[in-house]
Biopython code that builds the backbone (N, CA, C, O; Angstrom):
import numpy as np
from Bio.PDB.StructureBuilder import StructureBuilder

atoms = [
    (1, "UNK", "N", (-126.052, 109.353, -38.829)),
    (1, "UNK", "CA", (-125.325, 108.606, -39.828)),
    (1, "UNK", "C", (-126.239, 108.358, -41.018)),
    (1, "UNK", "O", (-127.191, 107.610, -40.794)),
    (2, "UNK", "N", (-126.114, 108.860, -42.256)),
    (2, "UNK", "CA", (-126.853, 108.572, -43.832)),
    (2, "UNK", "C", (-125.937, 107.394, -43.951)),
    (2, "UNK", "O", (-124.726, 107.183, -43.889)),
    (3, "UNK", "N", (-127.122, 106.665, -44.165)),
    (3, "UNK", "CA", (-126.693, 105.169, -45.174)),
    (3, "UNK", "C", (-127.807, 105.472, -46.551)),
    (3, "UNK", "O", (-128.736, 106.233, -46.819)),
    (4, "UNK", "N", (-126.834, 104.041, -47.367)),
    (4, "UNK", "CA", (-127.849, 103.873, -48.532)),
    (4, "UNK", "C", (-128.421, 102.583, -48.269)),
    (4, "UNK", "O", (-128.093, 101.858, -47.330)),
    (5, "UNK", "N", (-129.186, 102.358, -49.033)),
    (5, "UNK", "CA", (-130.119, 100.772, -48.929)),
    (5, "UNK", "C", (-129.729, 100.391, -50.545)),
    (5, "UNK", "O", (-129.884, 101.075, -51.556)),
    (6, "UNK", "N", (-129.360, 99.501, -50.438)),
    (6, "UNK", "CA", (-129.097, 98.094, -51.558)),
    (6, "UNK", "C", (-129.881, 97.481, -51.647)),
    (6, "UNK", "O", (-130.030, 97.080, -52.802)),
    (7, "UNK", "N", (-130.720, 97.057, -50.816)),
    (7, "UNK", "CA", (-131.869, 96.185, -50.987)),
    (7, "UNK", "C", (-132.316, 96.162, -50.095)),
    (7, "UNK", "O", (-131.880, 96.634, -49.046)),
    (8, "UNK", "N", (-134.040, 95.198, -50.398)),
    (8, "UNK", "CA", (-134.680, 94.943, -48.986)),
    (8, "UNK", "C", (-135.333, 93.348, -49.600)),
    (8, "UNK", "O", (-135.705, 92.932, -50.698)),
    (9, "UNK", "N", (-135.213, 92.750, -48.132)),
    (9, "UNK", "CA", (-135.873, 91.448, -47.755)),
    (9, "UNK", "C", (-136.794, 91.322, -47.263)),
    (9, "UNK", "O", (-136.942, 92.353, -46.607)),
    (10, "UNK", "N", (-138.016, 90.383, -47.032)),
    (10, "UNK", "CA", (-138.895, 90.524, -46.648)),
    (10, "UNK", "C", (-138.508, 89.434, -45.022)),
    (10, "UNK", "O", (-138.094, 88.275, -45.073)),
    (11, "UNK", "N", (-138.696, 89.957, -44.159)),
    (11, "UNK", "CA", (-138.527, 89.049, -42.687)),
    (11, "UNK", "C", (-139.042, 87.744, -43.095)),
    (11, "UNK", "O", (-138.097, 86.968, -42.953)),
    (12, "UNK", "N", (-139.484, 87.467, -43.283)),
    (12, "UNK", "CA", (-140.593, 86.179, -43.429)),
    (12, "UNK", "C", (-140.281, 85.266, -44.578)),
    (12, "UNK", "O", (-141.066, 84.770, -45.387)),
    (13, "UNK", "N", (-138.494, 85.100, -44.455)),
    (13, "UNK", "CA", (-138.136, 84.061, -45.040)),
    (13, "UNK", "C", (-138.239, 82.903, -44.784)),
    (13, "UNK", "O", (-138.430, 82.724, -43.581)),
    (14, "UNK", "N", (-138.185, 81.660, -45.599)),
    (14, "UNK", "CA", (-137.786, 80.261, -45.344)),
    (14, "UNK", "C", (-137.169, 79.802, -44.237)),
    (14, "UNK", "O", (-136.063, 80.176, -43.849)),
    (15, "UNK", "N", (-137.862, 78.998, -43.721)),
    (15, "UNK", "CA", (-136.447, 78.750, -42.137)),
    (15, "UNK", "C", (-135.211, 78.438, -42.756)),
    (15, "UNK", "O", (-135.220, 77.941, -43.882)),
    (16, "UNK", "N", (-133.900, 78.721, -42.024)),
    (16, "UNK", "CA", (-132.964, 78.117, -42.467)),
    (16, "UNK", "C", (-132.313, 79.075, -43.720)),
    (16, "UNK", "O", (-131.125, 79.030, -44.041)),
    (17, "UNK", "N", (-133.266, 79.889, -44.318)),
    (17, "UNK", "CA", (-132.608, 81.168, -45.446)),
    (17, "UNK", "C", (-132.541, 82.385, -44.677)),
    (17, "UNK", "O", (-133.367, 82.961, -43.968)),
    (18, "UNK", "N", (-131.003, 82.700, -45.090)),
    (18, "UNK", "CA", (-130.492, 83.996, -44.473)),
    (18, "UNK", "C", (-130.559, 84.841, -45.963)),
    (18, "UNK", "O", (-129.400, 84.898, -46.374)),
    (19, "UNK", "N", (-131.312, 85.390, -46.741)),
    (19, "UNK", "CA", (-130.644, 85.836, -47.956)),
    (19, "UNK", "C", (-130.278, 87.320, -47.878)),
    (19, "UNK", "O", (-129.453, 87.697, -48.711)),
    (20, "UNK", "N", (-130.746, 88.210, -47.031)),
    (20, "UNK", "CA", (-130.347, 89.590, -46.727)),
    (20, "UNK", "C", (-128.831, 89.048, -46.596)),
    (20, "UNK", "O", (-128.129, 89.253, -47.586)),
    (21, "UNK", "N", (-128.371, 88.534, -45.750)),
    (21, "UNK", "CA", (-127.021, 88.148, -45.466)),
    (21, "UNK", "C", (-125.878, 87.663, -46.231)),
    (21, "UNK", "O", (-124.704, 88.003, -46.085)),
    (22, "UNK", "N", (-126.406, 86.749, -47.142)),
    (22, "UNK", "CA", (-126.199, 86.468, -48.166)),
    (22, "UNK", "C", (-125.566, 87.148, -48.802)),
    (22, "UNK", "O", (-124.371, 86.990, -49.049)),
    (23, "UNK", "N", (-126.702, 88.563, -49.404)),
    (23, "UNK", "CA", (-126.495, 89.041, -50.545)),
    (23, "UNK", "C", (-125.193, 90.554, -49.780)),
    (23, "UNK", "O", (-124.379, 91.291, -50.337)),
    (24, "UNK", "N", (-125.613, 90.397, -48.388)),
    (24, "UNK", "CA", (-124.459, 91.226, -47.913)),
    (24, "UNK", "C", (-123.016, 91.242, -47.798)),
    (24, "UNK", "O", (-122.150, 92.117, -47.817)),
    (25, "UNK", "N", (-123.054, 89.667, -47.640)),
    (25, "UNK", "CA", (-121.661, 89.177, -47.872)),
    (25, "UNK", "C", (-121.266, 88.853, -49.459)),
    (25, "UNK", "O", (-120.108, 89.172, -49.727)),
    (26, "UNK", "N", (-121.746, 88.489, -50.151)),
    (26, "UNK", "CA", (-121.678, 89.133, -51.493)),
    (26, "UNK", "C", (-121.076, 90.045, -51.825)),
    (26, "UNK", "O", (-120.015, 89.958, -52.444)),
    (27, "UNK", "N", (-121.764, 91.392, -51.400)),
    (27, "UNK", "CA", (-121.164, 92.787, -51.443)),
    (27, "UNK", "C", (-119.986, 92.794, -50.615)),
    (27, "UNK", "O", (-119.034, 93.197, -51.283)),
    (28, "UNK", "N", (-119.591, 92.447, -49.164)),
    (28, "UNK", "CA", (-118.669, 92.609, -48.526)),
    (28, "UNK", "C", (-117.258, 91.572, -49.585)),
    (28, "UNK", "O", (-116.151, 92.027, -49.874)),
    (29, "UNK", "N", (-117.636, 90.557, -49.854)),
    (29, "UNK", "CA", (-116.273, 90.188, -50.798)),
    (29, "UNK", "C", (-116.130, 90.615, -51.852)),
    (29, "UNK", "O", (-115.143, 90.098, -52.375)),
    (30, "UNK", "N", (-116.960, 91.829, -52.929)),
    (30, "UNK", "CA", (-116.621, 92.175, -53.301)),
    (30, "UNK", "C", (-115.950, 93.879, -52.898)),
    (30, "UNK", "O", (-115.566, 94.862, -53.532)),
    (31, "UNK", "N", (-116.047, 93.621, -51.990)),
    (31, "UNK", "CA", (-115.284, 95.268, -51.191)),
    (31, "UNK", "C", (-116.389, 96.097, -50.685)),
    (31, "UNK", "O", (-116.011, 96.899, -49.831)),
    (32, "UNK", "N", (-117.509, 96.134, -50.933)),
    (32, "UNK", "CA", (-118.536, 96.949, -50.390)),
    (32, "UNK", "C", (-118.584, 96.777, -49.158)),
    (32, "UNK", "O", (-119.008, 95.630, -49.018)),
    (33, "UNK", "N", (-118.334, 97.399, -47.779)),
    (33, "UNK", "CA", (-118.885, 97.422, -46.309)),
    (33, "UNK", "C", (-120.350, 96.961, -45.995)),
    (33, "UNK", "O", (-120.961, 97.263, -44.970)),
    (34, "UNK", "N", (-120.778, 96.269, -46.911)),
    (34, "UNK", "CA", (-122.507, 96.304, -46.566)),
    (34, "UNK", "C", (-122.736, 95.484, -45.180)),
    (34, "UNK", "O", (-122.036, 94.534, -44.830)),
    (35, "UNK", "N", (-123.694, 95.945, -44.543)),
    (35, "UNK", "CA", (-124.186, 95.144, -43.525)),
    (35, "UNK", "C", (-125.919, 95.174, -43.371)),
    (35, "UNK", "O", (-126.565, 95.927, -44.098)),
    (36, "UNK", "N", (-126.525, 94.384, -42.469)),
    (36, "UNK", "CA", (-127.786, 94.224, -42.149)),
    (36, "UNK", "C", (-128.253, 94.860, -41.395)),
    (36, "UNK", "O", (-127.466, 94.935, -40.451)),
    (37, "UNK", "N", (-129.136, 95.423, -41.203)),
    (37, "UNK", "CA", (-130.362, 96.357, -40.646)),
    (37, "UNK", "C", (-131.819, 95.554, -41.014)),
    (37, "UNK", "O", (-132.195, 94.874, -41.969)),
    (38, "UNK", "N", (-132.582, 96.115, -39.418)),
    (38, "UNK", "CA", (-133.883, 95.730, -39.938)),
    (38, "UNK", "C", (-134.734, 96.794, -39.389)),
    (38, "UNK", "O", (-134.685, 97.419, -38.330)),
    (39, "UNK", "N", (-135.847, 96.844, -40.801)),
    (39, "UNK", "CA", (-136.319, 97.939, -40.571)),
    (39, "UNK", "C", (-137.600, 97.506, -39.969)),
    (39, "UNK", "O", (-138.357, 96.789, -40.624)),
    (40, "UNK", "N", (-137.936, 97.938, -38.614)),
    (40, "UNK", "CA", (-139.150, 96.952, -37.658)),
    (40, "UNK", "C", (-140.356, 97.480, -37.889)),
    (40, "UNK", "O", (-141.297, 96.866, -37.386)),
    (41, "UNK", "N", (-140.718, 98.909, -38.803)),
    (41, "UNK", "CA", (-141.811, 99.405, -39.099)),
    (41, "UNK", "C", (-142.153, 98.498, -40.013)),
    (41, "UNK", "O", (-143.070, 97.763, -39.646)),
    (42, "UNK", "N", (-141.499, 98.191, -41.660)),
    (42, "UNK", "CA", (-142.267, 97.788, -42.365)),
    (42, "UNK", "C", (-141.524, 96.296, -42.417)),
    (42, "UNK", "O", (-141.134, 95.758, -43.454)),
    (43, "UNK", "N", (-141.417, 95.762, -41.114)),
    (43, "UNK", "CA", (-140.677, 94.340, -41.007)),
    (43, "UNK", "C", (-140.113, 93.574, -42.744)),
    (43, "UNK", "O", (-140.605, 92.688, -43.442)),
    (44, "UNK", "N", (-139.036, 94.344, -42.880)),
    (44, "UNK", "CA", (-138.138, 93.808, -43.545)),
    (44, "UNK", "C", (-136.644, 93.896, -42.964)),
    (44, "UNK", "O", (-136.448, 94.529, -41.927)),
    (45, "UNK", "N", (-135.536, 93.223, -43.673)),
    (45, "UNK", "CA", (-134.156, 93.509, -43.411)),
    (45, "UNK", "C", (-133.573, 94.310, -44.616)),
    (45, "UNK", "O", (-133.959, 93.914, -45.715)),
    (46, "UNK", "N", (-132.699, 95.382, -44.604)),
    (46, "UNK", "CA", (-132.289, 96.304, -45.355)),
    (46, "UNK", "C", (-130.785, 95.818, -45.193)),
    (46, "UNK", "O", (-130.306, 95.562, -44.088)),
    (47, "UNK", "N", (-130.040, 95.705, -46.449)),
    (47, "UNK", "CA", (-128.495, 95.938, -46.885)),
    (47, "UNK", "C", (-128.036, 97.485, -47.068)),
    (47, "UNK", "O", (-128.206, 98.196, -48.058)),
    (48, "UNK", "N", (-127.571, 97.722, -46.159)),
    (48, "UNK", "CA", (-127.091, 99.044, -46.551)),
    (48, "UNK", "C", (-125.883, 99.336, -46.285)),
    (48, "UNK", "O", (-125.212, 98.675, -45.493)),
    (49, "UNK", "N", (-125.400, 100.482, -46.984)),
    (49, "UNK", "CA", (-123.778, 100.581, -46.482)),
    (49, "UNK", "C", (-123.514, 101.827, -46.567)),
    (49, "UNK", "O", (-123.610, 102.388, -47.658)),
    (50, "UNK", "N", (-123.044, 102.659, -45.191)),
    (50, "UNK", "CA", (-122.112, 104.010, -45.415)),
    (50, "UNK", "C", (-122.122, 104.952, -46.079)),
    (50, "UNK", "O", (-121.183, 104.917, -46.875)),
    (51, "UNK", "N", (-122.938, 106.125, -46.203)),
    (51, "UNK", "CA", (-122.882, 107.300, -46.944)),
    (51, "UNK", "C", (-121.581, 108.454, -46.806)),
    (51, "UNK", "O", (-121.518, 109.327, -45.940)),
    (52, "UNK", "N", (-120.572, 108.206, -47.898)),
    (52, "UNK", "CA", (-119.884, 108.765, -47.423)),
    (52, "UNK", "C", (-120.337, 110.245, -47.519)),
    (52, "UNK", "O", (-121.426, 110.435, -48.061)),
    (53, "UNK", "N", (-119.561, 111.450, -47.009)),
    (53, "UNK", "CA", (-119.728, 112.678, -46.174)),
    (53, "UNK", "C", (-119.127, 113.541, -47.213)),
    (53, "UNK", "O", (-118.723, 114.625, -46.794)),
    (54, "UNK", "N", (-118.988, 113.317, -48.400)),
    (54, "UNK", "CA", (-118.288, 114.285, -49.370)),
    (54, "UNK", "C", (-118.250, 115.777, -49.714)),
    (54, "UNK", "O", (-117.273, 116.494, -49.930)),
    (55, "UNK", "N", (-119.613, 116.080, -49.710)),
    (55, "UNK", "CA", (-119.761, 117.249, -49.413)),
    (55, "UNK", "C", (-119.742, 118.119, -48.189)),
    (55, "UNK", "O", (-120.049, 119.257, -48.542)),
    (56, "UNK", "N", (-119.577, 118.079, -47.265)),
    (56, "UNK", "CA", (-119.363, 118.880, -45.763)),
    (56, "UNK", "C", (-117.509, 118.288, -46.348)),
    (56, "UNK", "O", (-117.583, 118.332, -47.576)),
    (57, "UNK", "N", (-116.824, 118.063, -46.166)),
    (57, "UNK", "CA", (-115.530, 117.048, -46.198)),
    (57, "UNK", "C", (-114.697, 117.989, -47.577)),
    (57, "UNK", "O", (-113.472, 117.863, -47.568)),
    (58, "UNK", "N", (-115.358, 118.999, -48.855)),
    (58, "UNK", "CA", (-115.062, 119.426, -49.803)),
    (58, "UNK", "C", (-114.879, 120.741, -49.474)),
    (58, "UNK", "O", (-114.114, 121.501, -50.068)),
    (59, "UNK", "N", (-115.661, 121.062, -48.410)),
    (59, "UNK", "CA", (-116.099, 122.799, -48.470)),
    (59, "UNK", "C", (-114.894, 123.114, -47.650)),
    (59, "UNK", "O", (-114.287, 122.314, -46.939)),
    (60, "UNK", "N", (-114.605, 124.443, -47.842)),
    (60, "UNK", "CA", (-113.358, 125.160, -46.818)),
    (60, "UNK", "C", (-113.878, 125.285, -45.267)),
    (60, "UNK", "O", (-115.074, 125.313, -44.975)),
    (61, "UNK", "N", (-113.000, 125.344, -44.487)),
    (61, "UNK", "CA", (-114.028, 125.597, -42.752)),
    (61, "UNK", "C", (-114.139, 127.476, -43.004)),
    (61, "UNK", "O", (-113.441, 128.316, -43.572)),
    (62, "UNK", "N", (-115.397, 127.483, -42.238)),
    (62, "UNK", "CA", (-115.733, 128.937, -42.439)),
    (62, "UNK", "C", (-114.635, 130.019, -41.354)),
    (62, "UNK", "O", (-114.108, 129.703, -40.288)),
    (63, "UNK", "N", (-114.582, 130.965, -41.886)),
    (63, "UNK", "CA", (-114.150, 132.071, -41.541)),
    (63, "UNK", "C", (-114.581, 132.762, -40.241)),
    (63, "UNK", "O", (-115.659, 133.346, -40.348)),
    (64, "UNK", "N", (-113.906, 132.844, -38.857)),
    (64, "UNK", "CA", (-114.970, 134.029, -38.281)),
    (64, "UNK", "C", (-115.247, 134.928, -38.203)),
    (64, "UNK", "O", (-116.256, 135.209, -37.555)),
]
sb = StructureBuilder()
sb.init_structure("model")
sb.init_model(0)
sb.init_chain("A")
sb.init_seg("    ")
for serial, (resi, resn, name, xyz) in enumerate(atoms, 1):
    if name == "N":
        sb.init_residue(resn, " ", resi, " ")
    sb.init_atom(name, np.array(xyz, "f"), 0.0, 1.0, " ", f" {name:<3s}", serial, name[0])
structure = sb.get_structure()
């Protein structure tokens, strides 16, 4: 599954601040699908949402 990233947070927020979440639901009322991911290598949380498939989805199915 390709997603995109919207942003990144740093883990090591404020107690009590969700702002990855925040800014996801943000996007989700304005219609964007975004949701939260965390990326555990470089401990942040990532907003990302859905790459759509446009190209495979455009092409004709091949011939045999």
């Amino acid at each position: 599954m390709c997603r995109t990233v919207l942003e990144k947070f740093p883990a090591g927020g404020p107690r009590g601040s969700w702002p990855a979440e925040e800014f996801a639901r943000a996007r989700r009322d304005e219609g964007t699908p975004a949701e939260v991911v965390m990326d555990l290598d470089s401990d942040v949380f990532l907003v990302v949402v859905p790459q759509q498939a446009t190209e495979s989805a455009s092409r004709p199915p091949s011939q045999p």
